[in-house]
C-alpha positions in Angstrom: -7.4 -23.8 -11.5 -10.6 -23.2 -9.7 -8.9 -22.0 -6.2 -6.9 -19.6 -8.6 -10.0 -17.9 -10.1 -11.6 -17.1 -6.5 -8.8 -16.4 -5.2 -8.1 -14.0 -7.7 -12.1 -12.7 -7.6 -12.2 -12.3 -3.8 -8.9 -10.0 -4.6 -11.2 -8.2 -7.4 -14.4 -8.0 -5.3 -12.5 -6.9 -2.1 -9.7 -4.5 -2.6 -12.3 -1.7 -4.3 -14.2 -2.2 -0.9 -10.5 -1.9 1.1 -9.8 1.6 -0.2 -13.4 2.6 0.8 -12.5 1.7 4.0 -9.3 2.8 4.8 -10.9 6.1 3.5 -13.3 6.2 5.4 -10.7 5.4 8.8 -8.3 8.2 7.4 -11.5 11.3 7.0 -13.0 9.5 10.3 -9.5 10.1 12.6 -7.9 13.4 10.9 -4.9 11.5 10.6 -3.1 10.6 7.4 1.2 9.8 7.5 4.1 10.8 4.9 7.2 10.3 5.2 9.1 13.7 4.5 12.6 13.3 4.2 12.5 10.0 4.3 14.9 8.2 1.6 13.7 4.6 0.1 16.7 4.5 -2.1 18.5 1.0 -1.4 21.6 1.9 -2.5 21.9 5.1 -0.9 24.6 4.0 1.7 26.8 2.9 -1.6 27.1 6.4 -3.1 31.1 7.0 -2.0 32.0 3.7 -3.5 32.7 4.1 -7.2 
């Protein structure tokens, strides 16, 4: 249970500190990616089967 708790404190402490960073990286190189016209959907490809 003990392994569980830092692990899961390390995940607390760090991914606050993460963000900051990748911040930081995104400001610091101009560059920041979205995907536009990009569909996620899983089951797009099944649409014509009904």
């Amino acid at each position: 249970m003990s392994i569980y708790l830092l692990k899961i404190t390390i995940e607390i402490v760090a991914t606050p500190l993460i963000y900051k960073i990748v911040s930081l990286l995104k400001k610091t190189e101009g560059e920041d990616y979205y995907d536009v016209r990009t569909n996620f959907n899983p089951f797009a490809g099944f649409r014509d089967i009904g």
